[in-house]
C-alpha positions in Angstrom: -54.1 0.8 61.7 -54.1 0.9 57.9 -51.0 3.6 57.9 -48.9 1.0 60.1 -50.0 -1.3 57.8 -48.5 1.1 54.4 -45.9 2.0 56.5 -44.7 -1.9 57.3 -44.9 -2.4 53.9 -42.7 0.8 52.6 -40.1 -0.9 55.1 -40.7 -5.0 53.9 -37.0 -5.2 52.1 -34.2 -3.7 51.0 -32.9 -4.1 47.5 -30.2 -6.7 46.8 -27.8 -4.4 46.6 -28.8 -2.7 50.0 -28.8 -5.6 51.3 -25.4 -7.2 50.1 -23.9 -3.9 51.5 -25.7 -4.3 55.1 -23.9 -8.0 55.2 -21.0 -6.8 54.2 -21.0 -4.0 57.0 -22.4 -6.2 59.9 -19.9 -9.1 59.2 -16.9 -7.2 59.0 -17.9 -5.4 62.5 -18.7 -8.7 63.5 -15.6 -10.1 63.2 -14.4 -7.3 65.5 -16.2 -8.5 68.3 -14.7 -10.8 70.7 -16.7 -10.4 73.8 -18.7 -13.7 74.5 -22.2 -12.9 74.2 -24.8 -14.0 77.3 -28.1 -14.1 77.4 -30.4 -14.4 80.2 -33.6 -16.1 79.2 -36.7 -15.2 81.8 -38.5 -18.4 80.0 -37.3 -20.9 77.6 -38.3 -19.1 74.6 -35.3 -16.7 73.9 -34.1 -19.6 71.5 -36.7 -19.4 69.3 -34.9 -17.7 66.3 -31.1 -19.6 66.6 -29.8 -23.1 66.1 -26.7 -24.9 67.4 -26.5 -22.6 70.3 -26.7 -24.6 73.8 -29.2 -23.0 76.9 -27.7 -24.2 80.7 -30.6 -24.3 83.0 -28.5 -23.4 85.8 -26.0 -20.6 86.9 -23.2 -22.7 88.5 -19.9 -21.4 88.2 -19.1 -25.0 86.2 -22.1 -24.5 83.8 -21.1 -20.7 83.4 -17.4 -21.8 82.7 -18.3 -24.3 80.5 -20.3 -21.9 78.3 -17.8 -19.4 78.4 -15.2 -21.8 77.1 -17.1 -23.3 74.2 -16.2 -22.3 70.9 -20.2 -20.7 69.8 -19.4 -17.3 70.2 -23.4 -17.1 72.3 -25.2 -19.2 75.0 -28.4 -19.0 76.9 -29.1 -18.8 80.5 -32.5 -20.1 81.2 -33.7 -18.0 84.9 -37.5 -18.4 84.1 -37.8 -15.7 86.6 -41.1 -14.1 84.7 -42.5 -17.1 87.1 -41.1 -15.5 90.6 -41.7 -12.9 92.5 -40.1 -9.5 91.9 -37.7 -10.1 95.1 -36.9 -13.4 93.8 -35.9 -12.4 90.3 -33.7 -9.5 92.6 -32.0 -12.1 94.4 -31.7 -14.6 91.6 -30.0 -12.1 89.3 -27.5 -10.8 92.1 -26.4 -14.3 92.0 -26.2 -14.9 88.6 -24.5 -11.6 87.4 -21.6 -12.0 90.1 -21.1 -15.6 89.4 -20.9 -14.8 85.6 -18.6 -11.6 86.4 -16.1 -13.8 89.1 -15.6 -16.8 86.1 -15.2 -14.3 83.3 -12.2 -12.4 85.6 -10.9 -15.5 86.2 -10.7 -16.8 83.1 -9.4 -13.1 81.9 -13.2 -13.4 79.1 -14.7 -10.3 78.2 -18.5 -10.6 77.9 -22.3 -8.7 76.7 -25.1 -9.4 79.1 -28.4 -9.4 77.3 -31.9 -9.5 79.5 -34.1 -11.5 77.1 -38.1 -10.8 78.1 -41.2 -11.1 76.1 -41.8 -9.4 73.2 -45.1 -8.0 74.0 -43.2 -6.2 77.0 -44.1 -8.8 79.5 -41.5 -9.2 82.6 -39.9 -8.1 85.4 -39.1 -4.8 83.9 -36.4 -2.9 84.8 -35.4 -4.8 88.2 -33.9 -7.5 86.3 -31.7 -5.2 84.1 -30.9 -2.6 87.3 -29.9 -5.9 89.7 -27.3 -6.8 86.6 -26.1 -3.5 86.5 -25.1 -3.4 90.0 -23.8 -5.7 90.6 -21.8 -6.2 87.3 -21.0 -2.8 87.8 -19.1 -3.7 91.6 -17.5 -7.1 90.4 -16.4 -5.5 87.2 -15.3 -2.2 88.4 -17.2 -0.2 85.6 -19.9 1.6 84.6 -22.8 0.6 82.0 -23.4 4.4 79.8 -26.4 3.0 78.4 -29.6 0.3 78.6 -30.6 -1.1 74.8 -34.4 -1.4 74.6 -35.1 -3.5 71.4 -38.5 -5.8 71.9 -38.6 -6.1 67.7 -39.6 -10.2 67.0 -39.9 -10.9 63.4 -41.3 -14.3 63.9 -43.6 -13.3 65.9 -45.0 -10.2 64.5 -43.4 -7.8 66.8 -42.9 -4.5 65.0 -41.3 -1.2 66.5 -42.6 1.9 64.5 -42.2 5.4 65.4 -41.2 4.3 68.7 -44.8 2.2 69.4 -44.4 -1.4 69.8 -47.0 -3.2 67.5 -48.2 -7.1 67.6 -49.4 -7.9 64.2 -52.1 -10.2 64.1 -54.5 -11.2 61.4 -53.3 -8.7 59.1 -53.5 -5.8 61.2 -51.3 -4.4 63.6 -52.4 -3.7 67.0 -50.4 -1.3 69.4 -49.2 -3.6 72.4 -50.8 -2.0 75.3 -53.9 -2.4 73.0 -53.4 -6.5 73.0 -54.4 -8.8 76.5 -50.6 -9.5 76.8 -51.0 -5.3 78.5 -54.0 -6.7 80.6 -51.7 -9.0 82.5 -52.4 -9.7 85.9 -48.8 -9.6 87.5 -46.9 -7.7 84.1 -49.6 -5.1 83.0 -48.9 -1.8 81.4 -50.4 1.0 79.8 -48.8 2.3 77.0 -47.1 1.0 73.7 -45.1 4.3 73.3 -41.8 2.2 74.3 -40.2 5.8 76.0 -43.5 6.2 77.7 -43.2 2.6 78.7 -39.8 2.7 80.1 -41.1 6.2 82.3 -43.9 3.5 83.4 -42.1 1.3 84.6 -39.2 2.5 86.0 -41.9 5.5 88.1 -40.7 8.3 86.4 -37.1 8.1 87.3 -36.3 8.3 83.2 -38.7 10.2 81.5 -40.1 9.5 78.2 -38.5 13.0 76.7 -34.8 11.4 77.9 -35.1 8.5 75.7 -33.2 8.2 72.3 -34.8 6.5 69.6 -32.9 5.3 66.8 -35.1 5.8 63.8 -35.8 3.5 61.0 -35.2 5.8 58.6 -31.9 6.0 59.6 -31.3 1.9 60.0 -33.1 1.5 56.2 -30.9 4.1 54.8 -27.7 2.3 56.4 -26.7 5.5 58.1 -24.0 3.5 60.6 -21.8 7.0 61.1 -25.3 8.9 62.5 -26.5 5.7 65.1 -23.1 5.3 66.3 -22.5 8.9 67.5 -26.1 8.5 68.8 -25.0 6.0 70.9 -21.4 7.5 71.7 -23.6 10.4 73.5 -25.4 8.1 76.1 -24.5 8.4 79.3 -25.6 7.5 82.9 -27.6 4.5 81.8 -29.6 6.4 79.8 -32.1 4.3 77.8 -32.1 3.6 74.3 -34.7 2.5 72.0 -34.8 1.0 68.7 -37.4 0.9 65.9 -37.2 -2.0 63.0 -39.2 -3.6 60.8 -36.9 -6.4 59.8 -33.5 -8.3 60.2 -31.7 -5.9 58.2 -32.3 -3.0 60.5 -31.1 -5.2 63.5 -27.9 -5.5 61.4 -27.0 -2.1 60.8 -27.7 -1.4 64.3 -25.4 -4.3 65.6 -23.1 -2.8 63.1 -23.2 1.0 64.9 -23.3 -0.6 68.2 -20.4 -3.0 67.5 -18.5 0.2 66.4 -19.6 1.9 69.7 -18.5 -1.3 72.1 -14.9 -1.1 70.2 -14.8 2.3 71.3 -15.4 2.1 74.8 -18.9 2.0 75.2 -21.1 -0.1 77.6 -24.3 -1.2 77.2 -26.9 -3.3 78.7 -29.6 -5.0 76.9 -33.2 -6.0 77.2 -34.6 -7.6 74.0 -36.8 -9.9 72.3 -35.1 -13.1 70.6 -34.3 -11.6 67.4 -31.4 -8.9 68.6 -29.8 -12.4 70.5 -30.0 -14.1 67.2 -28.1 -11.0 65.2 -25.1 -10.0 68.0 -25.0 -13.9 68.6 -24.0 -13.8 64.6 -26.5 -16.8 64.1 -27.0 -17.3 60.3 -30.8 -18.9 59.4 -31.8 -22.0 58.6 -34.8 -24.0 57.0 -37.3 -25.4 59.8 -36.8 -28.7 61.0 -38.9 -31.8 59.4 -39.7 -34.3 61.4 -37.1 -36.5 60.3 -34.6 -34.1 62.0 -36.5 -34.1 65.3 -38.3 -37.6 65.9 -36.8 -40.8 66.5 -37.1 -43.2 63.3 -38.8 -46.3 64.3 -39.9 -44.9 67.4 -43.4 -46.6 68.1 -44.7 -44.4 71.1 -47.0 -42.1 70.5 -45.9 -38.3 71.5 -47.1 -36.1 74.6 -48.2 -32.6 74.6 -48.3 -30.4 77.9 -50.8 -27.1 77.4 -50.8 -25.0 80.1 -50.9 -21.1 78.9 -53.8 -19.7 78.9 -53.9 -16.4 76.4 -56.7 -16.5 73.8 -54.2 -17.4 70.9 -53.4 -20.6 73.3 -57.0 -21.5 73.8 -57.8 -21.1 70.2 -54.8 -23.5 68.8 -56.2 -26.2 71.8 -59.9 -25.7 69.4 -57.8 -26.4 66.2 -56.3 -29.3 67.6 -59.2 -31.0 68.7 -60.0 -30.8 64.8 -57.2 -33.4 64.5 -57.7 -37.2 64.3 -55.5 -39.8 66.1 -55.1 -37.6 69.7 -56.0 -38.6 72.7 -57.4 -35.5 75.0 -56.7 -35.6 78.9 -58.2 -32.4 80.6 -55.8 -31.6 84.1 -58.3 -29.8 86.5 -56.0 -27.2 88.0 -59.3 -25.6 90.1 -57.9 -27.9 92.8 -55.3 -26.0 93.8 -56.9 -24.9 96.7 -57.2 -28.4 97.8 -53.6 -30.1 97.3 -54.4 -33.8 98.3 -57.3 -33.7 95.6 -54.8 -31.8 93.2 -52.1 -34.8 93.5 -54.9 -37.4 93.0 -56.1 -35.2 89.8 -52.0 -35.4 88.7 -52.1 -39.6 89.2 -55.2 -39.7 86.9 -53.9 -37.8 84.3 -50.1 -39.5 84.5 -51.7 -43.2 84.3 -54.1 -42.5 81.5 -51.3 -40.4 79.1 -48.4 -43.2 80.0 -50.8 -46.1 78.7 -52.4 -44.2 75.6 -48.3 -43.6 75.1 -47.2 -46.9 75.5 -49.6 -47.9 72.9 -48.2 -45.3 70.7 -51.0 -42.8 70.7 -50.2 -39.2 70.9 -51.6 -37.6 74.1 -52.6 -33.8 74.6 -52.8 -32.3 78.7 -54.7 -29.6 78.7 -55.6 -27.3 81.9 -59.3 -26.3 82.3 -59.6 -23.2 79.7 -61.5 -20.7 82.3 -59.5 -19.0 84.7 -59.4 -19.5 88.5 -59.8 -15.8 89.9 -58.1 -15.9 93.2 -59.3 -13.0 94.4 -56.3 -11.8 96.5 -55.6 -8.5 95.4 -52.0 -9.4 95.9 -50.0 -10.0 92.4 -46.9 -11.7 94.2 -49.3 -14.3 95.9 -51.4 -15.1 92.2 -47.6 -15.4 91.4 -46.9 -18.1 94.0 -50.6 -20.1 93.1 -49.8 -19.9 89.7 -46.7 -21.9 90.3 -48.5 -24.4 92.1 -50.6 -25.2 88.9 -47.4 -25.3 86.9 -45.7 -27.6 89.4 -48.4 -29.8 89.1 -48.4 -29.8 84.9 -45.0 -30.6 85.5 -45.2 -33.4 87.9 -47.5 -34.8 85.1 -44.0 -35.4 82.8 -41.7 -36.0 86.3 -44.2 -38.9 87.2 -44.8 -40.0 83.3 -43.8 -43.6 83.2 -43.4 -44.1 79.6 -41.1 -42.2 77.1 -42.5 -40.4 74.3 -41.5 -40.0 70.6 -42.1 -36.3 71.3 -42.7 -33.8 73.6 -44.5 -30.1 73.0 -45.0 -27.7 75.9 -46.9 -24.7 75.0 -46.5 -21.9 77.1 -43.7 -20.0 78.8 -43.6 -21.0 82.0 -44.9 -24.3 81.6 -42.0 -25.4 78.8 -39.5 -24.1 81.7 -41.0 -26.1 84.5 -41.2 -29.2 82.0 -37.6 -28.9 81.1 -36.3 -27.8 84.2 -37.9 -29.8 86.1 -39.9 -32.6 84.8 -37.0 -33.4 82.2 -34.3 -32.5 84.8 -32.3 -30.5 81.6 -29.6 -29.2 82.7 -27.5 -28.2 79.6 -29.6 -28.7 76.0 -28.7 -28.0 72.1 -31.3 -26.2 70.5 -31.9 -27.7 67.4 -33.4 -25.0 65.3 -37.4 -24.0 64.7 -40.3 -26.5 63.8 -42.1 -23.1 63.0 -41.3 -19.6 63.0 -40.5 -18.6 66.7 -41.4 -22.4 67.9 -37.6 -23.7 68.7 -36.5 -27.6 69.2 -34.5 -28.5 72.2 -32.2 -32.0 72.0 -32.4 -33.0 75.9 -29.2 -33.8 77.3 -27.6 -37.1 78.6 -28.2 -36.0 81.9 -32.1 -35.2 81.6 -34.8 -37.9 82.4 -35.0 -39.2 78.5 -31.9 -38.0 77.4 -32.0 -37.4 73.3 -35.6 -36.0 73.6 -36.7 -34.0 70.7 -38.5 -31.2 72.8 -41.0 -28.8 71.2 -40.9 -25.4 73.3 -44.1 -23.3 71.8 -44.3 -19.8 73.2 -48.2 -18.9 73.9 -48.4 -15.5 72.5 -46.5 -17.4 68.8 -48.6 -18.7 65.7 -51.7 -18.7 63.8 -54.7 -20.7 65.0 -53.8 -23.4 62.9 -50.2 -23.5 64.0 -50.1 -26.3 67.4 -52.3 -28.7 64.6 -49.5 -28.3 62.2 -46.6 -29.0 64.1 -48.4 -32.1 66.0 -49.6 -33.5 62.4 -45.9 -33.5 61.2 -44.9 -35.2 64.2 -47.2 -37.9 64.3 
């Protein structure tokens, strides 16, 4: 991959003078833009590159309205649906989509629905984005010309070149379908050539030879005029790809599409978290230190919740161990298949972390680091098992007795479950970043320990090293 490599480099940064001019471009089409932006989170890591934005874990109409109304011009849906089933995510979004259309007509708010999924293509891909046409379409009485394709993650080392979706790693870039996020049990795919991907996924009903790709020769040399007539020709939900190598490409495509939008273009999106963070017109920040995020004088020790299971999970769990002062509590998941001996498992675990707590020691949860094959053949049912093991990391927090100084969830699924349900969030702020793609949620008055600095860490983010750091600065 040494050409990637050259050709990531050719494409690292503009000059200042480029750059100054893409701001200057982006802001003033920004400005123009008065649709509320909404993004639909299928886990709680879609925040991982904005601050002072707030994420509803629910789709009432009251927490809908409520986010439409606020002054931020964004906010997050959480729908964790990369946890359910494929007819569940169907169901759930046919909900959500006319609840969000029937509030925005009432209260007379125009609005952009972004899908936001995995960045290493990971998700329920493309019934989530078809359901929200649908039935957006029907409520709304129009018709989407065009589906945005953008996984690009800076923070994370998502690259799109040439059309192939890269994860960098280690100082190489690997194509995606190359990486074990492809390997997937319930998500899998086969390719990394994003227009071959879509014609994967969606059977062959849009073939790769359909798909316009927006080069990134044409975002680094600012061509705005050129992308926006590319995007004024799409028609019939015809799908659209994009190629970037860093935020300034995501600019001067915001600024083509904005200029598309205002002339009565629709699209649909499914992206990665940096295209929310640029439409959303979320500025960056420095990381948090800890004396942003933990209570001073707080003299319980903190709680971390490990449940994903990639190799870059399993590896940070090694560094940790490396670390002085934590206490290590393994959670024997195996015993799914026997539920009374599962909840007994749960107890251990809750009574052991709530005392080591209490007597402010920081406590890590772990699950068992080899995999339970199940052996089923069916993907839905692994789905339904592998919420059972989530449901009982999260009864872990639910049934924790004692509140701690901090709390880190690593993993997708398992940071929704933990602040959906063991921390009963229903509306949080998010904070900003401990790390680069590793956001901070502020729990809210309504949650179990309301005020909660809460550490959401993606499994496929960070270098080995990473988990280690964040704990040692909380400590």
């Amino acid at each position: 991959m040494e050409n990637e490599i050259s050709k990531l480099k050719y494409y690292a940064d503009l000059s200042p003078a480029e750059e100054q001019a893409v701001d200057r471009r982006y802001s003033e089409a920004l400005e123009s833009l008065s649709d509320k932006i909404i993004v639909l989170d299928d886990d709680p890591t879609g925040v991982q590159t904005v601050h002072d934005i707030y994420v509803y874990t629910d789709w009432s109409k009251e927490s809908i309205r409520d986010g439409l109304l606020s002054p931020q011009r964004m906010f997050f849906i959480l729908t964790n649906s990369r946890s359910l089933t494929e007819d569940e995510t169907i169901r759930l979004h046919t909900v959500i989509s006319r609840n969000i259309a029937e509030v925005a007509l009432e209260l007379g708010i125009g609005y952009i629905l972004v899908s936001r999924s995995d960045s290493t293509l990971r998700g329920h891909y493309p019934a989530e984005t078809e359901t929200i046409r649908d039935v957006t379409e029907e409520c709304l009485h129009m018709k989407f010309d065009g589906e945005i394709f953008y996984p690009f993650f800076l923070e994370g080392g998502r690259y799109t070149l040439g059309s192939i979706h890269y994860v960098y790693e280690n100082g190489s870039l690997t194509p995606a379908h190359l990486t074990e996020f492809s390997r997937d049990r319930t998500f899998g795919f086969k390719t990394a050539y994003l227009p071959g991907y879509i014609e994967e996924k969606t059977k062959g009903r849009y073939r790769a030879g359909d798909v316009t790709c927006i080069s990134l020769d044409d975002l680094r040399a600012g061509n705005v005029e050129k992308v926006t007539q590319q995007l004024m020709e799409i028609h019939d939900f015809g799908k659209v790809v994009v190629n970037s190598a860093g935020y300034s490409d995501v600019k001067v495509f915001c600024t083509a599409l904005i200029h598309a939008l205002n002339n009565g273009r629709h699209f649909l999106f499914r992206t990665a978290a940096s295209f929310a963070r640029v439409i959303g017109g979320v500025e960056g920040r420095p990381l948090l230190s800890r004396s942003e995020i933990v209570e001073e004088g707080s003299r319980h020790g903190g709680l971390i919740v490990i449940g994903s299971h990639v190799k870059k999970t399993t590896e940070q769990l090694d560094e940790l161990k490396t670390l002085c002062g934590i206490c290590f509590i393994e959670l024997n998941q195996h015993l799914v298949f026997n539920p009374e001996a599962l909840e007994q498992e749960v107890l251990r675990v809750v009574v052991e972390a709530s005392v080591r707590i209490a007597a402010g020691e920081t406590v890590a949860v772990f699950t068992r680091r080899d995999r339970i094959d199940f052996n089923s053949g069916d993907r839905e049912d692994e789905l339904r098992m592998s919420a059972r093991i989530s449901d009982a990391v999260t009864s872990v927090v639910t049934k924790l007795i004692i509140r701690p100084s901090f709390l880190i969830a690593k993993g997708g699924i398992t940071s929704s479950d933990i602040g959906t349900k063991g921390l009963g969030v229903k509306k949080a702020l998010v904070a900003g970043q401990v790390k680069p793609g590793v956001p901070v949620w502020i729990t809210g008055p309504e949650s179990r320990f309301p005020g909660l600095p809460y550490v959401i860490f993606p499994g496929n983010v960070g270098s080995r090293d990473t988990l280690k750091e964040i704990v040692a600065e909380l400590m």
